[in-house]
C-alpha positions as CSV (number, residue, x, y, z in Angstrom):
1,X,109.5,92.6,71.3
2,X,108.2,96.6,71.2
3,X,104.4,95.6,71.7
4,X,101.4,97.6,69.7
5,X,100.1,100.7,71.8
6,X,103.0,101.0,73.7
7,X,105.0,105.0,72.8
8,X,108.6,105.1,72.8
9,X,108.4,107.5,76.0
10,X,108.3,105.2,78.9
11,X,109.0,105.0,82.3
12,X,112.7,103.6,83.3
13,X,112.8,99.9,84.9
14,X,113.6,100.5,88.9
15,X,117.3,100.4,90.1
16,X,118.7,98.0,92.0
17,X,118.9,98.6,95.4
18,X,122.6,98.3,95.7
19,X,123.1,101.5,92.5
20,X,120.9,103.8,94.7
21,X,122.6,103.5,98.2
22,X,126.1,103.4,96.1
23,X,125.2,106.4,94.7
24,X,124.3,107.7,97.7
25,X,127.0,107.4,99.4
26,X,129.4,108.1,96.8
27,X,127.8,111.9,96.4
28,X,128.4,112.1,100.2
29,X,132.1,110.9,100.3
30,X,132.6,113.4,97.0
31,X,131.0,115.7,99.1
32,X,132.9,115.6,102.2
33,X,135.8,116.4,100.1
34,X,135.9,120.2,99.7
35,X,134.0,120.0,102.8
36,X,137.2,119.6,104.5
37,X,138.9,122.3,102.3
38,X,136.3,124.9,103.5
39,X,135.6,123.8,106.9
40,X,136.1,127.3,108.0
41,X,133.2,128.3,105.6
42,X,129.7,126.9,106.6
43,X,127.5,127.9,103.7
44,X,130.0,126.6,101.2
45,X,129.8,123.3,103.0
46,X,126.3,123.1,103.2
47,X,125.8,124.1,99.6
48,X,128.0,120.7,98.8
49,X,126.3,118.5,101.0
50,X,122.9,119.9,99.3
51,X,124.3,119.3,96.0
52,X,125.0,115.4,96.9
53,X,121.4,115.2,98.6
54,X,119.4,116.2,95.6
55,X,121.6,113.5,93.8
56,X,121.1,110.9,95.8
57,X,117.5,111.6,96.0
58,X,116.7,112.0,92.2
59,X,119.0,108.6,91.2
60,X,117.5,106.4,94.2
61,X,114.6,107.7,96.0
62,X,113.8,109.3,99.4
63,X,114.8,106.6,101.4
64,X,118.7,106.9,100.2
65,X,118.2,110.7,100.2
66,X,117.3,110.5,103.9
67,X,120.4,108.3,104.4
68,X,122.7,110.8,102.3
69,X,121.0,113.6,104.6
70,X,122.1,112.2,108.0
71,X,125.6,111.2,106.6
72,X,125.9,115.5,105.7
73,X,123.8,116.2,108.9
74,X,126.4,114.8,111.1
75,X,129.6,116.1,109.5
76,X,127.5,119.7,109.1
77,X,126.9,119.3,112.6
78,X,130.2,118.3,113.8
79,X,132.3,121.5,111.9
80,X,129.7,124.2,112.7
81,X,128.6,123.3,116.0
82,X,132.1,122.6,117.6
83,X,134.3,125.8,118.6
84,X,131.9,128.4,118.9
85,X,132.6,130.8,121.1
86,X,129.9,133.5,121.2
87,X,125.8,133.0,121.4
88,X,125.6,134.8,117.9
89,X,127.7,132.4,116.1
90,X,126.0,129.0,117.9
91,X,122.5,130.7,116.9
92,X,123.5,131.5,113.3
93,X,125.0,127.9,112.9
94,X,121.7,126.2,114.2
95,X,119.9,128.5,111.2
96,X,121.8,127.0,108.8
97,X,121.4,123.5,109.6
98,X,117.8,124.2,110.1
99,X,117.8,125.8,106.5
100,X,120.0,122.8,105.2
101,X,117.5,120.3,106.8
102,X,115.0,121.8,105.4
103,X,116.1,121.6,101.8
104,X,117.4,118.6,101.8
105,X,113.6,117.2,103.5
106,X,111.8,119.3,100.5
107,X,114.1,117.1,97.9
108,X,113.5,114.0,99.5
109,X,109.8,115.0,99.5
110,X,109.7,115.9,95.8
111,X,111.5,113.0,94.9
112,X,109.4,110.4,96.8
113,X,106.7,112.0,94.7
114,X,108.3,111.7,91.6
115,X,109.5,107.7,92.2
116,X,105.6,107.3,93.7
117,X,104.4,108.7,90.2
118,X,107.0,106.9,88.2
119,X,105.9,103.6,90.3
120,X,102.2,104.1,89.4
121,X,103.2,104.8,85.5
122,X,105.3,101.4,85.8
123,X,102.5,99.1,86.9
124,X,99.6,100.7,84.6
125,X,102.6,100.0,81.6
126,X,103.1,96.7,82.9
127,X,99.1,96.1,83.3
128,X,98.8,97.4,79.7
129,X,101.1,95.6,77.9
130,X,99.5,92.2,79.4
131,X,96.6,93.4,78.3
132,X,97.6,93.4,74.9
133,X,99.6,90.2,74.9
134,X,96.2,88.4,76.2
135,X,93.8,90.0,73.5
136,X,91.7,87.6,72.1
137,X,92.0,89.5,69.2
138,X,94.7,91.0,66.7
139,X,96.5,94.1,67.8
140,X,99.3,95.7,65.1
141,X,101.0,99.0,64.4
142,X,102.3,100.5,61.2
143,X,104.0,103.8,60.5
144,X,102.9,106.0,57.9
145,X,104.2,104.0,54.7
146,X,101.7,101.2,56.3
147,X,104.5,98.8,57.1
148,X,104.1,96.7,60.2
149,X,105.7,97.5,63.2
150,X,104.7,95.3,65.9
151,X,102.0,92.5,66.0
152,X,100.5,91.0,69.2
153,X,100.3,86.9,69.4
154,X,96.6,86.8,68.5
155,X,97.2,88.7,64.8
156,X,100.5,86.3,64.6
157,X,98.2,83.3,65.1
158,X,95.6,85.2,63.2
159,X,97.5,85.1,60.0
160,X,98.9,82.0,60.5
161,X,102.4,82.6,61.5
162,X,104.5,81.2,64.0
163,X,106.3,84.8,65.3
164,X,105.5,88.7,65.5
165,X,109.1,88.6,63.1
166,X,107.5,87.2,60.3
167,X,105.3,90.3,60.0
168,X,107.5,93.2,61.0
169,X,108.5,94.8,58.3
170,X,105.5,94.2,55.6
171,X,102.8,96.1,53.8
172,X,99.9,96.1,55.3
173,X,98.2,96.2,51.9
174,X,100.0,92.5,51.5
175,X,97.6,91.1,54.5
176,X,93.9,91.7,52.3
177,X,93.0,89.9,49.3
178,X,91.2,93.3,48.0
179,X,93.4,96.1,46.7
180,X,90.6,98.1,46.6
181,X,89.7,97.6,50.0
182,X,93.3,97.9,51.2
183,X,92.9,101.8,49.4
184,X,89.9,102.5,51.4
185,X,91.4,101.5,54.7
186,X,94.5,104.2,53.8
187,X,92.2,106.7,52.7
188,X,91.7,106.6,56.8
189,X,94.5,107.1,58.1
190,X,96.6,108.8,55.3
191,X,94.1,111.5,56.5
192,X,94.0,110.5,60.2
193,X,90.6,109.5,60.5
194,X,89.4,107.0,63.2
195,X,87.5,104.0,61.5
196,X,85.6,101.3,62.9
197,X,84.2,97.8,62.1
198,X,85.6,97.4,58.7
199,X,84.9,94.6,56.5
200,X,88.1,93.0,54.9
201,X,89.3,89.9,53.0
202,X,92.6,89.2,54.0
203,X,95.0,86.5,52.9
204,X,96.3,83.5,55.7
205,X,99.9,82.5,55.2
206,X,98.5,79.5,53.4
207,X,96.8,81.4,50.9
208,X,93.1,80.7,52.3
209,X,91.1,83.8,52.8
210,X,89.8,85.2,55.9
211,X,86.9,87.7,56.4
212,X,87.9,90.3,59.2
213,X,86.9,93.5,60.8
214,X,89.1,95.9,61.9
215,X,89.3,99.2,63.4
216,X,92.1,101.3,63.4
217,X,93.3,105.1,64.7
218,X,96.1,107.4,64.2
219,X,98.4,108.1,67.1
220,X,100.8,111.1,66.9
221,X,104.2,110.2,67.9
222,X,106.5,113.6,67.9
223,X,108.9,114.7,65.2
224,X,108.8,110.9,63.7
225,X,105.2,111.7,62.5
226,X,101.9,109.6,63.7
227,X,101.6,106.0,63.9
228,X,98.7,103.5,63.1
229,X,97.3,101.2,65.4
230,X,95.0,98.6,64.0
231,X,92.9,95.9,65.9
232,X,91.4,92.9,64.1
233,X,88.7,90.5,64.4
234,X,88.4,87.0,62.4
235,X,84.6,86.8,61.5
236,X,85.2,84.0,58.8
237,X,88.1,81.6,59.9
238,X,89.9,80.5,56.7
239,X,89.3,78.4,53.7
240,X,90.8,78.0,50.4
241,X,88.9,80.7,48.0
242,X,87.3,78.2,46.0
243,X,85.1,77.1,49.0
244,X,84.2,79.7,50.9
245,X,83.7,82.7,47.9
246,X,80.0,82.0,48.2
247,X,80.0,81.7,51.7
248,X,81.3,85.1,51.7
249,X,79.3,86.6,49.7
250,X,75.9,85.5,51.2
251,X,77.7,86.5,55.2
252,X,78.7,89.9,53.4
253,X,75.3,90.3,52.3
254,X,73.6,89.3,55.9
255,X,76.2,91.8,57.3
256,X,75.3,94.7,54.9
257,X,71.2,93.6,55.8
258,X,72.0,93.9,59.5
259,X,73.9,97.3,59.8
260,X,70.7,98.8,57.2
261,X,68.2,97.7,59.7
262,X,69.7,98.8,62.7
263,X,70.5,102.2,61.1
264,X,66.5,102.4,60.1
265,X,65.6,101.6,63.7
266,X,67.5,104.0,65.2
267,X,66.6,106.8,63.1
268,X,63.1,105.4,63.4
């Protein structure tokens, strides 16, 4: 299940340990194939072996990019370094493995980076989406038509139903009791304005009415538009309406009392 706050755009799950040495070593073996075909040709060589270092290090990490590194080091080593005759040509093959070292250490680097940032990303996604899970209170998202996306466990329970599936794929308007209420709430984010601590009636599964408040904010999401996020809070737990109607008046009422006196305070 895709859970409430969560974009589309996020980080890839770690490889196995096994892909990103394979892969490693598979761009070296490629490698050392025209390597052989241009032994005669040192920067042609090098320029292969670079090639399969930057591979290996942007699929597994630093660590198999160092190992791809001394796999091309050696073989680089052994053609260039072996059957020179003159001072000049020793000299100018210990530049270029100085200059392919060098590369191949600044993509290791950069991709250690990358898999350290990617790492960090994981964990605070990881952290976030337990977050959400654990709420004590309701946490759903709707796309612009206002039909449910995703639901946390506390808005399933919430509503009375037994799964997040049961909820995908209706109106929100269907959860309050109040179409006129349910036309105030997407007055708000029709036109993208944040809302908070607003009084609803919804309907439970059994029919029984709950009192809730709910916040709610608009979150772009790219070409496919913005996306709603709502949070809920149960401040009257349900009852059939015959019952509780008074009850929710004269709670409605306190509520409305409370909010006036704390507005005249403060601008007291």
């Amino acid at each position: 299940m895709k859970l409430p706050l969560i974009r589309s755009l996020v980080v890839a799950p770690a490889r196995a340990p096994i892909l990103r040495y394979g892969v490693a070593l598979l761009s070296a073996m490629l490698a050392l194939i025209p390597a052989l075909f241009f032994s005669d040709i040192a920067e042609s060589r090098l320029v292969v072996f670079a090639v399969a270092v930057m591979v290996s290090a942007w699929y597994g990490g630093w660590k198999p990019g160092l190992a791809a590194t001394s796999f091309a080091l050696t073989v680089s080593a052994y053609y260039s370094l072996t059957g020179k005759e003159t001072p000049g040509e020793y000299h100018k093959a210990i530049a270029h493995l100085g200059l392919f070292i060098a590369v191949a250490l600044l993509s290791c680097w950069f991709n250690a980076a990358l898999r350290a940032t990617q790492d960090r990303l994981r964990r605070s996604e990881i952290s976030f989406r337990s977050l959400v899970m654990n709420a004590p209170y309701g946490i759903c998202r709707c796309d612009a038509t206002g039909i449910l996306q995703n639901a946390n466990p506390a808005l399933v329970s919430m509503f009375g139903y037994a799964s997040a599936a049961e909820l995908q794929g209706r109106h929100l308007g269907s959860l309050y009791a109040d179409a006129q209420q349910w036309f105030q709430t997407a007055d708000y984010f029709y036109t993208g304005k944040e809302f908070n601590k607003l009084i609803t009636d919804c309907v439970h599964k059994d029919g029984s009415a709950i009192v809730a408040r709910i916040s709610g904010r608009t979150i772009p999401n790219g070409k496919q538009g913005g996306t709603f996020e709502f949070s809920w809070r149960t401040l009257l737990k349900p009852e059939p309406w015959s019952c509780n109607s008074g009850r929710r008046r004269r709670w409605k009422r306190s509520v409305v009392w409370r909010a006036a006196s704390r507005t005249i305070s403060t601008t007291c």
